[in-house]
C-alpha positions in Angstrom: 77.6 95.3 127.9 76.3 93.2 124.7 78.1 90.8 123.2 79.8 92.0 119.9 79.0 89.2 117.2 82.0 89.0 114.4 80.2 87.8 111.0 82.0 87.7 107.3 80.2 86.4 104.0 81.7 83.1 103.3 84.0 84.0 101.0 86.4 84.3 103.4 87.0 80.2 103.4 87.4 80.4 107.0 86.5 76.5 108.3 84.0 75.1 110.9 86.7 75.0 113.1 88.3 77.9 112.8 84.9 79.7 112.5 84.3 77.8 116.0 87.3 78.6 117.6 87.0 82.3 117.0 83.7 82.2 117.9 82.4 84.1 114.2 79.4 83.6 112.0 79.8 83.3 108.0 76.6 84.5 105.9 76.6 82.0 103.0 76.8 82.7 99.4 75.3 80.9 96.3 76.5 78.9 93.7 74.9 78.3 90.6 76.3 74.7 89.3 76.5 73.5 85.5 73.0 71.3 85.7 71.1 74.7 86.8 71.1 74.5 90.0 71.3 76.9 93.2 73.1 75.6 95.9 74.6 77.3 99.1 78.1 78.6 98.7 80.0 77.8 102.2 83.8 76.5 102.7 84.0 73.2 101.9 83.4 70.2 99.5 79.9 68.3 100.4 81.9 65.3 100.3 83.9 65.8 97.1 87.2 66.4 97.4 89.2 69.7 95.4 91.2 68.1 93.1 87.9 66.7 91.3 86.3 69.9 91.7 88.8 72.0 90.3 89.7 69.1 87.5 85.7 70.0 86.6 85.7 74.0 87.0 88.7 73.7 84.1 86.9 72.0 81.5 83.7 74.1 81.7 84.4 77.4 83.6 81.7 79.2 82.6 78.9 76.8 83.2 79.7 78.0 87.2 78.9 81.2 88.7 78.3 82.7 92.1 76.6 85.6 93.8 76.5 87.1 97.4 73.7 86.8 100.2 71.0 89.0 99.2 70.0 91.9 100.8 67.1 90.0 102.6 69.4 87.4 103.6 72.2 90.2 104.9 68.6 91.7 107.0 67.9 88.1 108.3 71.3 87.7 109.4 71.4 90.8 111.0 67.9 90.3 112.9 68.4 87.3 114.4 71.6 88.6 116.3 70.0 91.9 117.0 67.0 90.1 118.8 69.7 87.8 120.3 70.8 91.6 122.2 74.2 91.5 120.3 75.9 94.1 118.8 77.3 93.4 114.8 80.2 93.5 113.4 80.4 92.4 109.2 83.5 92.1 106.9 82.3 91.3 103.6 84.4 90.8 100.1 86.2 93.6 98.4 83.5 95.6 96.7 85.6 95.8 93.7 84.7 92.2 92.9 81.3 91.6 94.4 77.6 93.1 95.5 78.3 92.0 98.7 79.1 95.1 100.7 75.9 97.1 98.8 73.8 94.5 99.7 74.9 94.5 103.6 74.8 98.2 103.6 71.4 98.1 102.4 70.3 95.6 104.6 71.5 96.9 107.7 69.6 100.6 106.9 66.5 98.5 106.4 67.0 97.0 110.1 67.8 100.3 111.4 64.6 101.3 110.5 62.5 98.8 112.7 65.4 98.5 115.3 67.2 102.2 115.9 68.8 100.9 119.0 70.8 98.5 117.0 74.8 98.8 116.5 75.8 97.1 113.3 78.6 97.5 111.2 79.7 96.7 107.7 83.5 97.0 106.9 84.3 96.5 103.0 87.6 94.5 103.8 88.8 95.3 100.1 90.6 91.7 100.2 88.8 88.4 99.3 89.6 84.9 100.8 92.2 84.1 103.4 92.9 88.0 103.0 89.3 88.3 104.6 89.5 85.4 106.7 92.6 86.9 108.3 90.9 90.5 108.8 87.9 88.7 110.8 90.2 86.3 113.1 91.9 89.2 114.0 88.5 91.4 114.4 87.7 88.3 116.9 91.2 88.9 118.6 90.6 92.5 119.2 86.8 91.7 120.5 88.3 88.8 123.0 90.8 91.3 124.3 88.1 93.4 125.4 87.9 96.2 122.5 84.9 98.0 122.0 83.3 97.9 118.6 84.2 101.3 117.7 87.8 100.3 117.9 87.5 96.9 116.0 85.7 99.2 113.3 88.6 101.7 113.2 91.5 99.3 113.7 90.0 97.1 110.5 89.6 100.6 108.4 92.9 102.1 109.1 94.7 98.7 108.3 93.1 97.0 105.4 95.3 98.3 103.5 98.7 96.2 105.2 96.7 92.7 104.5 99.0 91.0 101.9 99.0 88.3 99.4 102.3 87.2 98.0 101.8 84.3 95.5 101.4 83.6 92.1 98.6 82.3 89.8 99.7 79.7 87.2 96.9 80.7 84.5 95.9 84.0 83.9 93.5 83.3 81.1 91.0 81.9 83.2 90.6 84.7 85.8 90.3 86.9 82.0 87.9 84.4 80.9 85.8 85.3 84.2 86.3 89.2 83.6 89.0 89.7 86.2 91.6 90.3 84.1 92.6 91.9 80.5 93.2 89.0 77.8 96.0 90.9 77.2 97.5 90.6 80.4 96.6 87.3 80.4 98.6 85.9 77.8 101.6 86.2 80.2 99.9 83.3 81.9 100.2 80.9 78.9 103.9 81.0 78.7 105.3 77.6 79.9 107.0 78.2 83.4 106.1 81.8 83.8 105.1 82.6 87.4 102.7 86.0 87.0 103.1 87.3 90.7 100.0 89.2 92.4 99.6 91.7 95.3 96.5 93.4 96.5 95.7 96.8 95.2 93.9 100.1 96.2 90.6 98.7 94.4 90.3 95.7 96.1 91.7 93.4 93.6 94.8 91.3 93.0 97.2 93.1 90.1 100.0 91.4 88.5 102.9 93.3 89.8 105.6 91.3 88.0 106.3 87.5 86.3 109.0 85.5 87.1 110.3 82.2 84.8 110.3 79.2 87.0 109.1 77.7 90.3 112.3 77.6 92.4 113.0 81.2 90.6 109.5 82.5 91.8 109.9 81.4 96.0 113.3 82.6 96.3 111.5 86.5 94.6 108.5 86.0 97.0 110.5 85.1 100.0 112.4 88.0 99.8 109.1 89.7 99.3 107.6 89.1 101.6 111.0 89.7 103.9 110.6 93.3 102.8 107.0 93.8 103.0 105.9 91.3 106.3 106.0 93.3 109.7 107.0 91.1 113.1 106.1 87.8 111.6 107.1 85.6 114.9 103.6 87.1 115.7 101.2 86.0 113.3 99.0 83.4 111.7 100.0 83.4 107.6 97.4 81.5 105.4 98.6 79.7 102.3 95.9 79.1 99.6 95.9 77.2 97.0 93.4 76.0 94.4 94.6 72.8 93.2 98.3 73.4 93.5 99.4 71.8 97.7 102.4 70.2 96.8 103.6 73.4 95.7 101.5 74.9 98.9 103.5 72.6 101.1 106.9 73.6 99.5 105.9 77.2 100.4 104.8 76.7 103.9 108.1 75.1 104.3 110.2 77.8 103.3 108.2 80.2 105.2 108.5 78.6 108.2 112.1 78.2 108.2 112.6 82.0 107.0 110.1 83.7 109.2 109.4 81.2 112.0 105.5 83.0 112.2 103.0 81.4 115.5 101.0 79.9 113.0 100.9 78.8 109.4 98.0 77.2 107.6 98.3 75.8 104.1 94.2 76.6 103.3 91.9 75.7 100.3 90.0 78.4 98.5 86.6 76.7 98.3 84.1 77.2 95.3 82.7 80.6 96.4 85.9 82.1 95.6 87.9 79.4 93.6 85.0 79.5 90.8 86.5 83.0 89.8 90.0 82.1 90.5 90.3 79.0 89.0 93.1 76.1 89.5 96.8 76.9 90.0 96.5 79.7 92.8 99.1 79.6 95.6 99.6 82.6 97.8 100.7 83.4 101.2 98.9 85.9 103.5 100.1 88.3 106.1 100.2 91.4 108.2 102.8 93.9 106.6 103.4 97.6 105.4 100.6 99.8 103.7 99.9 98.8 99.9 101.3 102.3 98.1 99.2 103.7 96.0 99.2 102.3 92.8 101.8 99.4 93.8 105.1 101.1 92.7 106.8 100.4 95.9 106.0 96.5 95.5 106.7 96.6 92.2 110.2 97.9 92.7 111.0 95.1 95.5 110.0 92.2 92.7 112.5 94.1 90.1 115.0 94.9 92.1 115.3 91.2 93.5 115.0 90.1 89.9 117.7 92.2 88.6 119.7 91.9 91.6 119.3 95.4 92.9 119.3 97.0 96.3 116.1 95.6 97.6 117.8 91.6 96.5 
């Protein structure tokens, strides 16, 4: 029986050693930086730390950008594990936000071509980050207990759509400013102490699904949240990200923990591959929990009711 090899682009901002542990490949990324250059987008700071890389990202967002592995680099990627007589499994990023899923796609009909005995598959997680990084640690799981890659495919396809985030984003103007977001919308993000809340949609991206005034205001609404939305959390690794924003991070893991009592929590940063797009004052929780509805009106109605002290508070 081959060996079933779990890879995810490295948007995922999964860590040497959780990457280790798990025993999963990331495909890097790239990173265009403000002098002109092309360097190689993987988790982590080259020996910089966040705070200064975010503190620059602010004052000149738009002299960064980023881009997926190319389709040669998906084919190389693919290759080397296929000659290594393993069979492939790849989560990339939502393909509502990046190439990424295209390009893999592409690349693995191209290897097809010169190796038809090969098994590899591409699975668009419709997530990005620790949403993604929690879909491939649990892809590993389900490999390690002995699942065939059939059933990894099919247990990732039919449950995408329960991966979580609960958090907030303190600026919505620069995600606009990067063409993730109406200006309109945006402008909710300028208001001093306003909390826009975001969830995970159909599409693969995050959509504001209510704002709340206040910190202490805003982790009281996404506890109960995530009390309504979370399924057996005394089971599960959550991920907190943050971009620039750990104290608050830390104050979120805390309450978690004593609400939920999950296995494991991880208070993670979202390195430049993602957090170029995102930009500072992220911090979001992700978990395992009920299917998304369509166009978020369930998840919607949990935030409101909370907020206006309905049945769902």
């Amino acid at each position: 029986m081959k060996k079933i090899m779990i890879l995810a682009d490295a948007t995922c901002d999964l860590d040497e050693e959780l990457c280790k542990s798990a025993d999963v490949r990331l495909i890097p990324g790239h990173i265009r930086m403000p002098n002109g250059t092309d360097v190689t987008g993987m988790p982590g700071w080259d020996g910089g730390t966040a705070e200064a890389f975010y503190a620059a990202l602010k004052q000149a967002p738009n002299d960064y950008s980023t881009s997926p592995a190319n389709v040669r680099e998906f084919e190389q990627a693919f290759t080397d594990l296929v000659l290594a007589g393993c069979d492939v499994l790849l989560l990339t990023i939502s393909s509502g936000i990046s190439g990424a899923y295209d390009f893999a796609r592409q690349a693995r009909q191209n290897v097809l071509k010169t190796y038809p005995e090969a098994d590899i598959r591409v699975v668009d997680s419709l997530r990005f980050g620790p949403g993604v990084g929690l879909m491939t640690l649990h892809a590993a799981a389900l490999r390690d207990q002995g699942k065939s890659l059939n059933e990894i495919e099919k247990y990732l396809e039919e449950n995408k759509n329960r991966y979580h985030q609960a958090g907030w984003l303190d600026d919505l103007s620069f995600v606009a400013k990067k063409g993730r977001l109406t200006h309109a919308k945006a402008f909710f993000g300028t208001l001093a102490g306003v909390k826009p809340i975001g969830e995970f949609d159909y599409n693969g991206l995050t959509t504001v699904i209510g704002k709340v005034k206040g910190a202490k205001t805003a982790y009281a609404a996404l506890l109960n949240y995530i009390e309504k939305t979370i399924e057996a959390p005394e089971t599960q690794t959550i991920f907190i990200a943050q971009t620039n924003r750990r104290k608050e991070a830390e104050e979120y893991r805390r309450l978690i923990e004593e609400r939920f009592h999950p296995k494991e929590i991880y208070v993670k940063d979202v390195y430049p591959l993602c957090g170029i797009n995102i930009g500072p004052g992220l911090m979001a929780a992700y978990y395992v929990g009920k299917p998304i509805s369509h166009g978020l009106e369930q998840e919607r109605r949990i935030l409101e009711d909370y907020l206006n002290g309905g049945e769902n508070a």
